[in-house]
FIKOLZA-1660 file (N, C-alpha, C; in steps of 0.1 Angstrom, whole numbers, plus 5000, padded with zeros to 4 digits):
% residues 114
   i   px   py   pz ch aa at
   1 9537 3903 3642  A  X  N
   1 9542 3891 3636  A  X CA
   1 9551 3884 3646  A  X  C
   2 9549 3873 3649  A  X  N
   2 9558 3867 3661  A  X CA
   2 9564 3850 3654  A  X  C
   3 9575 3850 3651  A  X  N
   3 9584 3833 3650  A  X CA
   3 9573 3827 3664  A  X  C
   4 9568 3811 3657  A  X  N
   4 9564 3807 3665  A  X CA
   4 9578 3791 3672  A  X  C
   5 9576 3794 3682  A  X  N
   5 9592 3789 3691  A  X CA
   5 9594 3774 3690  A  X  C
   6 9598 3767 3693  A  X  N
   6 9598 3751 3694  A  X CA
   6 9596 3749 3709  A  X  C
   7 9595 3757 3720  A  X  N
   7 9590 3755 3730  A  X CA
   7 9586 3764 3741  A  X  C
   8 9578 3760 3753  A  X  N
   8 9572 3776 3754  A  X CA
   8 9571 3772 3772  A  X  C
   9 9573 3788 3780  A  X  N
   9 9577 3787 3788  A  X CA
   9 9561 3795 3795  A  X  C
  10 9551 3782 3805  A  X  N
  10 9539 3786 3807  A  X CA
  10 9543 3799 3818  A  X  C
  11 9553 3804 3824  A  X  N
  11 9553 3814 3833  A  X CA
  11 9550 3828 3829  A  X  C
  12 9552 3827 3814  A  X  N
  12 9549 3839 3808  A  X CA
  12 9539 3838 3804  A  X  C
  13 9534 3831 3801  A  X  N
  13 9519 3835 3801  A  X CA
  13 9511 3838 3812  A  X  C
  14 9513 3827 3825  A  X  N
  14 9505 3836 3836  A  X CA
  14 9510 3849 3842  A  X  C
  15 9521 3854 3836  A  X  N
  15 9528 3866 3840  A  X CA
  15 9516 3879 3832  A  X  C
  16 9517 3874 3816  A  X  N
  16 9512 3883 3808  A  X CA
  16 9493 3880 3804  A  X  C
  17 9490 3871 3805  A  X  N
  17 9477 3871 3799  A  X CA
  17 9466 3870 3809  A  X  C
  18 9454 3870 3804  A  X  N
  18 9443 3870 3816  A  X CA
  18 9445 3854 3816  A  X  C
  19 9433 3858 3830  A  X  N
  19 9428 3839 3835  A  X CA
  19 9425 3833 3824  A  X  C
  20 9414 3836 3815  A  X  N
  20 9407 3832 3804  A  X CA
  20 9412 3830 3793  A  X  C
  21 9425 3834 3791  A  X  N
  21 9435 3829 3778  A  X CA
  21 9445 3818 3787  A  X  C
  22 9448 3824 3802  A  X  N
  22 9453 3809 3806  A  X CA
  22 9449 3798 3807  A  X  C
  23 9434 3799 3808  A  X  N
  23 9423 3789 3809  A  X CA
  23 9425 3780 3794  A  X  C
  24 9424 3788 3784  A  X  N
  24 9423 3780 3770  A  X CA
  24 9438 3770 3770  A  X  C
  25 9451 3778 3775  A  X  N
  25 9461 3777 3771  A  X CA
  25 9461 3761 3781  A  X  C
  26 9456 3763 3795  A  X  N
  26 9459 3746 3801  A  X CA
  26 9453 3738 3795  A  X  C
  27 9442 3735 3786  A  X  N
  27 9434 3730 3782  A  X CA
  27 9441 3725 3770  A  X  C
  28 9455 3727 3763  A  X  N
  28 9458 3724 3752  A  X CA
  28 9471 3715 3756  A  X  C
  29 9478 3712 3748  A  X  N
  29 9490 3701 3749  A  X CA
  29 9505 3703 3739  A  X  C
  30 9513 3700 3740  A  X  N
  30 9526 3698 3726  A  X CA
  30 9521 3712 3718  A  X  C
  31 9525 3709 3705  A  X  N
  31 9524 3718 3693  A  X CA
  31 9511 3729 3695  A  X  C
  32 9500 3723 3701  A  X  N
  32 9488 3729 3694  A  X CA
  32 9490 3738 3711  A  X  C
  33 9497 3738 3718  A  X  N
  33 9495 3745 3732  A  X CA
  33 9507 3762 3726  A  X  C
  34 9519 3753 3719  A  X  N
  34 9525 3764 3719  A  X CA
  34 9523 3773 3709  A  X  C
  35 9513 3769 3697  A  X  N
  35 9507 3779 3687  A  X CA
  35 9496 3786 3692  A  X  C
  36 9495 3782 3699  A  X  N
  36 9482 3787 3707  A  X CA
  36 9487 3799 3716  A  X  C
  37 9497 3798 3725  A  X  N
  37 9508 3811 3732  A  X CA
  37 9509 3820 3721  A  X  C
  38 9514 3815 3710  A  X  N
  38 9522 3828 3700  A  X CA
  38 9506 3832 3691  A  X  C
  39 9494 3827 3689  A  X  N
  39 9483 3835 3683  A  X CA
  39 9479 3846 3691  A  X  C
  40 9481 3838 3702  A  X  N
  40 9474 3851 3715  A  X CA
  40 9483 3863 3718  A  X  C
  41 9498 3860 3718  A  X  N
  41 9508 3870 3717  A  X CA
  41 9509 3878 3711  A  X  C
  42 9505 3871 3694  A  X  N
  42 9512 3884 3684  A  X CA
  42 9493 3891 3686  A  X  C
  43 9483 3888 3691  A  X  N
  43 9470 3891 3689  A  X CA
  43 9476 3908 3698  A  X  C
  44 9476 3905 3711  A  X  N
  44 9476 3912 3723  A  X CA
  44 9492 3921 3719  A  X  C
  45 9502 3917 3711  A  X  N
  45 9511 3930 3708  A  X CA
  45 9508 3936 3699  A  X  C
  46 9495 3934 3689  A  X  N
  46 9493 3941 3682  A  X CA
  46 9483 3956 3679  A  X  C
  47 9479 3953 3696  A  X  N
  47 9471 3960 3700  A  X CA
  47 9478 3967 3709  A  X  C
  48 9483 3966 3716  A  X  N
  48 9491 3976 3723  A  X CA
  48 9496 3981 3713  A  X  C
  49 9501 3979 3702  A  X  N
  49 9514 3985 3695  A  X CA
  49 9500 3996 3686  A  X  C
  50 9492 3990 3686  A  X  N
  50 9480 4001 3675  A  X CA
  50 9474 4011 3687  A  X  C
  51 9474 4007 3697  A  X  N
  51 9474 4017 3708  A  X CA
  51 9488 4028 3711  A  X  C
  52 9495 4022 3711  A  X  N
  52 9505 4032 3708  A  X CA
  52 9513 4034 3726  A  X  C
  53 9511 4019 3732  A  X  N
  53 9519 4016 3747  A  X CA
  53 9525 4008 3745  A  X  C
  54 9533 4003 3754  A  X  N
  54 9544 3992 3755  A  X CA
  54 9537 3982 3764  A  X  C
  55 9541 3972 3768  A  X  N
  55 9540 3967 3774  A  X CA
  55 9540 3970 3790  A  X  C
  56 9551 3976 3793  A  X  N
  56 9546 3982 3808  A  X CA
  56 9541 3992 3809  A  X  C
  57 9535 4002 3802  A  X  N
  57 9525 4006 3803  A  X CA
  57 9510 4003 3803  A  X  C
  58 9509 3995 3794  A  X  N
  58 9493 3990 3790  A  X CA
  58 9490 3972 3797  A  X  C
  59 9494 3970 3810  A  X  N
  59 9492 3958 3812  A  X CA
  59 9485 3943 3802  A  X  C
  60 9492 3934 3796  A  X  N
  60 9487 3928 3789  A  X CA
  60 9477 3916 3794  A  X  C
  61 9474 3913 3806  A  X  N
  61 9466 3908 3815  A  X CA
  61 9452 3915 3817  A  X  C
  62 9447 3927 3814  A  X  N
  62 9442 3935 3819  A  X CA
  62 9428 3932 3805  A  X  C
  63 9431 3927 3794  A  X  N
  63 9420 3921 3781  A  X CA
  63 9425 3905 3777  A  X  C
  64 9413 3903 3774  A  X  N
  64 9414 3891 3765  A  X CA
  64 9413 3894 3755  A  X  C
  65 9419 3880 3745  A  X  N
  65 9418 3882 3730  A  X CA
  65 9419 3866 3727  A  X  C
  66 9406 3861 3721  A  X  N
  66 9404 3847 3724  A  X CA
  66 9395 3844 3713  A  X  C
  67 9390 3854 3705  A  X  N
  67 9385 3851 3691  A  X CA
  67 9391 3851 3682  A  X  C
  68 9386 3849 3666  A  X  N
  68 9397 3848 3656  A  X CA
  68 9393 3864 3653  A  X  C
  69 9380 3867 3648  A  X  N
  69 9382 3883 3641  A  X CA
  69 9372 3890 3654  A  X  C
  70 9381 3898 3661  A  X  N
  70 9371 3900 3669  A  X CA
  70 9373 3920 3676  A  X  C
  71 9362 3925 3681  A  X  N
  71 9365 3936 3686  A  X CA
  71 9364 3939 3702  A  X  C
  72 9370 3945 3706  A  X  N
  72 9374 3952 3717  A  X CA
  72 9374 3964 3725  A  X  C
  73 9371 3966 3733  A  X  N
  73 9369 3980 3742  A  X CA
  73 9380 3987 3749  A  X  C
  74 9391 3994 3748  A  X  N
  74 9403 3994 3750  A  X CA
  74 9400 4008 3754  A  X  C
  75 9409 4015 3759  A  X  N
  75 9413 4028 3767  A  X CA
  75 9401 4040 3761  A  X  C
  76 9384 4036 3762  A  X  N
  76 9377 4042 3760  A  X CA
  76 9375 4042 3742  A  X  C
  77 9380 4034 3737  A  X  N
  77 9380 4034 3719  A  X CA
  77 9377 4018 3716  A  X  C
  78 9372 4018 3704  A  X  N
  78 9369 4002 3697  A  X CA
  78 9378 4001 3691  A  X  C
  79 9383 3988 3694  A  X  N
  79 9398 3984 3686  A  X CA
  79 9387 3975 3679  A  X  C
  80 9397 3965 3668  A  X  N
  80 9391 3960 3658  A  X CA
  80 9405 3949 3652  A  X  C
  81 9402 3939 3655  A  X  N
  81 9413 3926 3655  A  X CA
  81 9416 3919 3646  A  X  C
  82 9422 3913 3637  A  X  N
  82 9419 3906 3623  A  X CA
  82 9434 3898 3623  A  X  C
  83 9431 3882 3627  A  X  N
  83 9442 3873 3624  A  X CA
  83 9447 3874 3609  A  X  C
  84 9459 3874 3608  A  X  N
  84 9466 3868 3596  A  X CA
  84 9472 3853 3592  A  X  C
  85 9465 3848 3586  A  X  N
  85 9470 3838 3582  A  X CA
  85 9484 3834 3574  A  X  C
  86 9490 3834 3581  A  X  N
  86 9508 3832 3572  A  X CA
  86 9512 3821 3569  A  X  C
  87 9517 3812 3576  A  X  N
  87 9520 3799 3572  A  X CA
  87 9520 3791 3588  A  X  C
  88 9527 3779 3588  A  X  N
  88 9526 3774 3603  A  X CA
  88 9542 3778 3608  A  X  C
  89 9547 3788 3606  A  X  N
  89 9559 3790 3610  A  X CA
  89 9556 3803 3620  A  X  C
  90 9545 3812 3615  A  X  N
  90 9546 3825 3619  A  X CA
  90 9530 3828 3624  A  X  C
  91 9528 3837 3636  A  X  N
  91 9514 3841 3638  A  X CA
  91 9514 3854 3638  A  X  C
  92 9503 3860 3634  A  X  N
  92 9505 3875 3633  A  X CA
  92 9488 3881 3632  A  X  C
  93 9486 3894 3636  A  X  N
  93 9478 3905 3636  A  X CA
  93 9477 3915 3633  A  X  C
  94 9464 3921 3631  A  X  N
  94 9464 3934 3625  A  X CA
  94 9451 3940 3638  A  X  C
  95 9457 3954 3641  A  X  N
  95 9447 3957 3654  A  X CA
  95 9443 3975 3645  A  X  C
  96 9434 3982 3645  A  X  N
  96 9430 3993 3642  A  X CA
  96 9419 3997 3651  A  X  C
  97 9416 4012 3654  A  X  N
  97 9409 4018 3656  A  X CA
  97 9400 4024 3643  A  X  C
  98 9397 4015 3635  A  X  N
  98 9387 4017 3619  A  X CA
  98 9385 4001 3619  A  X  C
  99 9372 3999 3613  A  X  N
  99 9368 3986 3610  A  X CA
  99 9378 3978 3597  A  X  C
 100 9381 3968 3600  A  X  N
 100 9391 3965 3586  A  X CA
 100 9383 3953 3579  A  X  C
 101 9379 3959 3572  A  X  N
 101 9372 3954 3554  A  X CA
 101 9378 3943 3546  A  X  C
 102 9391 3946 3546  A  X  N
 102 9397 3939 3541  A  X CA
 102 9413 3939 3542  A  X  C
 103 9416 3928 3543  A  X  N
 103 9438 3932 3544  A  X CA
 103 9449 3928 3528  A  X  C
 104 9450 3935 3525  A  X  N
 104 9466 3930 3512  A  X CA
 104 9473 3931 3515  A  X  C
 105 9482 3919 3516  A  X  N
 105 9496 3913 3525  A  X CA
 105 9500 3907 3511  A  X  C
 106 9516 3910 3513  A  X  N
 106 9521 3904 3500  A  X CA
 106 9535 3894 3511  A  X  C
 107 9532 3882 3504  A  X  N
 107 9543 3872 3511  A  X CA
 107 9554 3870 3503  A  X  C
 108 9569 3873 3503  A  X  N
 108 9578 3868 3501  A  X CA
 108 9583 3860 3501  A  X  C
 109 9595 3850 3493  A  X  N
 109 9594 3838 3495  A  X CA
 109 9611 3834 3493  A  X  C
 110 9619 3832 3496  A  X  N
 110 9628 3829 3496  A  X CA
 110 9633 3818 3487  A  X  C
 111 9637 3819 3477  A  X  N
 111 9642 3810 3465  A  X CA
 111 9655 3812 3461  A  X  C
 112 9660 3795 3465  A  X  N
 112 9675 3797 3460  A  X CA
 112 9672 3790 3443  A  X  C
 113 9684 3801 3433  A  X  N
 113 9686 3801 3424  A  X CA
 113 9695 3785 3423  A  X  C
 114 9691 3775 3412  A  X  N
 114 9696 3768 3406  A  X CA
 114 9711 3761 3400  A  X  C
% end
């Protein structure tokens, strides 16, 4: 689950992602460039993190993740990718080593009392 930022700093991404997610990423502009950084982000931490490495361990340049539901070939195992849709504030993923069928996500909602 990643806050998506009000502005976005392109060094990190060519630091962290492949050519091919950099490719998409020049290709975009304003808002839709920097929602675009944080889908790809929370996509690619949520796989490492279902892999069970950090970041300097599992180079994050080393796969793409450039579809919405998509699978992957990772440290000799099929991962298995599934965007969540939250609101336009937030981008987030779910990564498993099992096919995912289906996700229940329950959203909270912050209500001030009257």
């Amino acid at each position: 689950l990643e806050k998506i930022g009000t502005d976005l700093n392109l060094n990190v991404a060519k630091r962290f992602f492949s050519p091919q997610e950099n490719s998409l990423l020049e290709n975009l502009q304003g808002k839709a460039q920097i929602k675009e950084f944080y889908r790809l982000w929370s996509r690619k931490e949520s796989l490492i993190k279902a892999i069970g490495k950090g970041i300097a361990a599992f180079p994050l340049q080393s796969f793409s993740v450039t579809g919405a539901e998509e699978t992957i070939h990772l440290q000799e195992e099929t991962w298995f990718l599934l965007p969540v849709e939250l609101n336009n504030t937030y981008q987030a993923a779910v990564a498993s080593n099992k096919p995912i069928k289906h996700l229940n996500y329950c959203q909270f909602i912050n209500q001030t009392s009257p």
